[in-house]
MARBA-3410 file (N, C-alpha, C, O; in Angstrom, 1 decimal):
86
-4.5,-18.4,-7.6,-4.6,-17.1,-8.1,-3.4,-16.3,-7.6,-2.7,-16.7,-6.7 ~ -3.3,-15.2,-8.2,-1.8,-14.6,-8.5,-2.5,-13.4,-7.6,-3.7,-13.2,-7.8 ~ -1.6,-12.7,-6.5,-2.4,-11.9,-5.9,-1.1,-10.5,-5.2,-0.2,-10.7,-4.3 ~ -1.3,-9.3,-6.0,-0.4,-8.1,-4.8,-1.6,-7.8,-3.6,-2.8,-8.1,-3.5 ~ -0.8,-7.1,-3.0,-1.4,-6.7,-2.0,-0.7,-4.9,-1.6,0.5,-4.7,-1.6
-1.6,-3.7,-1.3,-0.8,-2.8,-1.3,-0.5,-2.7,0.0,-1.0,-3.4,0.9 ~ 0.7,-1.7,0.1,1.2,-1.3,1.6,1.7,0.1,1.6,1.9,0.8,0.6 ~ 1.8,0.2,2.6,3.1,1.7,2.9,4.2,1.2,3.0,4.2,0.3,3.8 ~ 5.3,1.5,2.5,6.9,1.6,3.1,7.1,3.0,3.8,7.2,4.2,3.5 ~ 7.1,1.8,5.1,7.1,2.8,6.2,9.0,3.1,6.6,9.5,4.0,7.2
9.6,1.8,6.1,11.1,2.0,6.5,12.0,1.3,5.6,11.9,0.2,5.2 ~ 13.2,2.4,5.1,14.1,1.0,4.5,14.8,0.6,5.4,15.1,1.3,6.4 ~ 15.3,-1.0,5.1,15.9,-1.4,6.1,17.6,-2.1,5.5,18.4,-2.8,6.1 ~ 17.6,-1.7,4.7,18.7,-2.3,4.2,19.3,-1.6,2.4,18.4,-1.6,1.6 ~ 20.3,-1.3,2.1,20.4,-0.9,0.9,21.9,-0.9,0.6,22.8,-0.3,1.2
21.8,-1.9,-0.6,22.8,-1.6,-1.0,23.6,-0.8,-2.0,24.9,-1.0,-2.2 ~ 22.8,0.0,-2.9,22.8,0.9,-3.5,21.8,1.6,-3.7,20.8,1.7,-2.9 ~ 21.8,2.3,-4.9,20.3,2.8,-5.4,18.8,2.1,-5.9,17.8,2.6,-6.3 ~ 19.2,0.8,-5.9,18.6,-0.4,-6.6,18.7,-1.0,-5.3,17.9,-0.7,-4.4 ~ 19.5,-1.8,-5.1,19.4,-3.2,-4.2,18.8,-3.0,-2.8,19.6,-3.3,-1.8
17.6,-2.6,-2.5,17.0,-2.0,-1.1,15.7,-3.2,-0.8,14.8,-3.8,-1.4 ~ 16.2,-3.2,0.7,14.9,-3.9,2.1,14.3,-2.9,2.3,14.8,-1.8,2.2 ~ 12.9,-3.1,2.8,11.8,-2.0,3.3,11.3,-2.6,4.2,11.1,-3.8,4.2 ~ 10.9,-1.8,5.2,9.1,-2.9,6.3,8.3,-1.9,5.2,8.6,-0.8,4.7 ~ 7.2,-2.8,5.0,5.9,-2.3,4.5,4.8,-2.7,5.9,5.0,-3.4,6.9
3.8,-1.9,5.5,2.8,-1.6,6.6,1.3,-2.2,5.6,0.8,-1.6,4.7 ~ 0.7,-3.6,6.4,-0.5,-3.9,5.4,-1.5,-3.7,6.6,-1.6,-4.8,7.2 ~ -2.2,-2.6,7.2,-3.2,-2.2,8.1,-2.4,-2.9,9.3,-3.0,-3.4,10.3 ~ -1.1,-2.8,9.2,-0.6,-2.4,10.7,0.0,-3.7,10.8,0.3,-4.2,11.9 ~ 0.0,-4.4,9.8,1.1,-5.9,9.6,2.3,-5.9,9.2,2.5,-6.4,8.1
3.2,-5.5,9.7,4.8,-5.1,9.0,5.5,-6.4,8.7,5.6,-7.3,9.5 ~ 6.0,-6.5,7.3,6.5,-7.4,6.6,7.9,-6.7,6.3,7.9,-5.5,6.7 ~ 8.9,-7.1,5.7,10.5,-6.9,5.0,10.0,-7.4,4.2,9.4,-8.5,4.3 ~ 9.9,-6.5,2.8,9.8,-6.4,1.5,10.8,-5.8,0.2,11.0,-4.6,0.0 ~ 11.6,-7.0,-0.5,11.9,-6.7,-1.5,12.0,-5.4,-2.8,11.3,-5.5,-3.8
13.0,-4.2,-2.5,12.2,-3.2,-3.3,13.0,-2.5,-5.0,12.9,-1.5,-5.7 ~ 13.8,-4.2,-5.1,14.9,-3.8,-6.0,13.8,-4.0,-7.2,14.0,-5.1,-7.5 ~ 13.1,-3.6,-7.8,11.5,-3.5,-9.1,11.1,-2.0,-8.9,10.4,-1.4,-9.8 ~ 11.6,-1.3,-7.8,10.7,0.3,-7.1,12.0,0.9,-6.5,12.1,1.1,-5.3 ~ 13.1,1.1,-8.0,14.0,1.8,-6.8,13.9,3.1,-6.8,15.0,3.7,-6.5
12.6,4.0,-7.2,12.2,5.0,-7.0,11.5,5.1,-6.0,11.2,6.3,-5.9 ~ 11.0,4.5,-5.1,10.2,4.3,-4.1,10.8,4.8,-3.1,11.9,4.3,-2.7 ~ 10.1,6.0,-2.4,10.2,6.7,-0.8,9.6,6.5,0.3,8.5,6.1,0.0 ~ 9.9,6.7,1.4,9.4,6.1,2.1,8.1,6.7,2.2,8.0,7.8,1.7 ~ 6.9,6.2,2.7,5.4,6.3,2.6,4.7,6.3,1.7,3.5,6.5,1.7
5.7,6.2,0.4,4.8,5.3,-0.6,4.1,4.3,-0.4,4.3,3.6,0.7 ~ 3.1,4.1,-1.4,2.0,2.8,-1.3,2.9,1.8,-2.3,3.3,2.6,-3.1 ~ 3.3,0.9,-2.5,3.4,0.1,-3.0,3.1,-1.5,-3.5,2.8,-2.3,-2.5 ~ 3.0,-2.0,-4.5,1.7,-3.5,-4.7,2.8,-4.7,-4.4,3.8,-4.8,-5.0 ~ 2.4,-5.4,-3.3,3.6,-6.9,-3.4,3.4,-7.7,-3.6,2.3,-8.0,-3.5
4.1,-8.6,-3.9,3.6,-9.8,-5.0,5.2,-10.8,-3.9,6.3,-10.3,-3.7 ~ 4.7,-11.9,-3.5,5.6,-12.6,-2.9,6.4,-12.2,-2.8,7.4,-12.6,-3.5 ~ 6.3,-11.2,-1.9,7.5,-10.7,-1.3,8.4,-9.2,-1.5,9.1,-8.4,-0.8 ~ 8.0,-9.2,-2.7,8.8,-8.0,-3.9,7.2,-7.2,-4.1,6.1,-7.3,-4.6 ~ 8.1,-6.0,-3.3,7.4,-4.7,-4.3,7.6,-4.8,-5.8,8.7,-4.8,-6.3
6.2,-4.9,-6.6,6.7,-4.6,-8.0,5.9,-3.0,-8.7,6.0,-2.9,-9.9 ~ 5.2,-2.1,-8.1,4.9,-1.1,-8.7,4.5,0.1,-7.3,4.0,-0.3,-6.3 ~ 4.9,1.6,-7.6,4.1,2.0,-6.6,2.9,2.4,-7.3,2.8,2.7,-8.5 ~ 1.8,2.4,-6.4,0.2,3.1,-6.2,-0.1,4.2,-5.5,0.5,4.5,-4.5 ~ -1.2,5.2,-6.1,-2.0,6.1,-5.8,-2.2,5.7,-4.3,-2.2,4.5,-4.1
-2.6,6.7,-3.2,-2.7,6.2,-1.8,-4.2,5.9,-2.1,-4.7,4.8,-1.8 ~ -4.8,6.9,-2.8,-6.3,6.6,-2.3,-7.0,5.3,-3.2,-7.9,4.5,-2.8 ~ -6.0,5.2,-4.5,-6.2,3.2,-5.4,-5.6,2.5,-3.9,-6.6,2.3,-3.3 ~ -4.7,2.1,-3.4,-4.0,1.6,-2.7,-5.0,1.2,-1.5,-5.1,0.1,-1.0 ~ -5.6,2.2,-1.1,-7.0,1.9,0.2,-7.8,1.3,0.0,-7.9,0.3,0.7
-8.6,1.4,-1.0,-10.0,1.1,-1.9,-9.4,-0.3,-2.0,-10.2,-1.1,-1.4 ~ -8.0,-0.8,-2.6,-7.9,-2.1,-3.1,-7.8,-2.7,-1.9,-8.3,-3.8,-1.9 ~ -7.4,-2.2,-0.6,-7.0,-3.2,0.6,-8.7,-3.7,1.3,-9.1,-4.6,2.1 ~ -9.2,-2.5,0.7,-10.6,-2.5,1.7,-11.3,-3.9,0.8,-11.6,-4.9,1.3 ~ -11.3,-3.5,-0.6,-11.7,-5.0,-1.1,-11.4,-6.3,-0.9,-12.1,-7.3,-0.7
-9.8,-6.0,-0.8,-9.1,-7.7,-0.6,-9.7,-7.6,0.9,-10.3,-8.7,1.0 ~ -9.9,-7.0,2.1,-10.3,-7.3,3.2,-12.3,-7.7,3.1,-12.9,-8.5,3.8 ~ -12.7,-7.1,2.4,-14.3,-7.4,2.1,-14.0,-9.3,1.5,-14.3,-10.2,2.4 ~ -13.7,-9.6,0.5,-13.5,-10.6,0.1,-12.5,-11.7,0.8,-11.8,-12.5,0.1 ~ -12.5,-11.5,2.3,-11.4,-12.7,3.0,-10.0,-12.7,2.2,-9.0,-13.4,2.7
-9.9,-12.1,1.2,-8.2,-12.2,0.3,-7.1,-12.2,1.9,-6.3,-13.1,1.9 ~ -7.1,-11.7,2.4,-6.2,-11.2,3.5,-5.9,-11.7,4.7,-5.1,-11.3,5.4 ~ -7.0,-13.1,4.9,-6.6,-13.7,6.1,-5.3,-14.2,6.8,-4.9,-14.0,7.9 ~ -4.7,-14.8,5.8,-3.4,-14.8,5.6,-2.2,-14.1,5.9,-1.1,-14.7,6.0 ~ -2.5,-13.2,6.0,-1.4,-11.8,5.9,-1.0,-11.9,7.6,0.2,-11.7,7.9
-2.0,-12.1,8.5,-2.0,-12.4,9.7,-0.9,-13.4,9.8,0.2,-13.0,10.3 ~ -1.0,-14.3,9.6,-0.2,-15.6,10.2,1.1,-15.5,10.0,1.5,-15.8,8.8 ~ 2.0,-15.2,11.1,3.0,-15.4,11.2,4.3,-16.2,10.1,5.4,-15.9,9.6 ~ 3.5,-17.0,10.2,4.3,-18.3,9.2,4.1,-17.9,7.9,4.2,-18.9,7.1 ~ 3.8,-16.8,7.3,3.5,-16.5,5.9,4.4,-15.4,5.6,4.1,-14.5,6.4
5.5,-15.0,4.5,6.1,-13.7,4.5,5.5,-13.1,3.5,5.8,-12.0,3.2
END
């Protein structure tokens, strides 16, 4: 199954123009480097949906919670934990 996951971009971390940008995203306090060249409208503390790796849309904060609280109700998220997974 094909699965985003929302976050905050809490930081960019890299940019090489107005398009070609790194972010940490924040998934309930899991900071990942996330791809944001799909969202190069995206500011920081946007919610945004990631899909291996790549931001590909931003989200409403309060859709963005609701969805995380689900994927966490339904085990979707165990994952997100383990180091060895980006």
């Amino acid at each position: 199954m094909c699965l985003s996951i929302p976050g905050k971009l809490i930081e960019i971390t890299a940019q090489l123009d107005d398009t070609f940008r790194l972010g940490k995203v924040s998934f309930d306090g899991v900071i990942k480097e996330i791809n944001l060249t799909l969202v190069p409208e995206a500011q920081l503390d946007d919610y945004v949906m990631v899909h291996v790796g790549a931001a590909i849309s931003i989200v409403d904060e309060e859709d963005a919670k609701r969805t995380f609280d689900i994927l966490k109700q339904l085990g979707e998220l165990d994952d997100l934990h383990n180091p060895f997974i980006n």
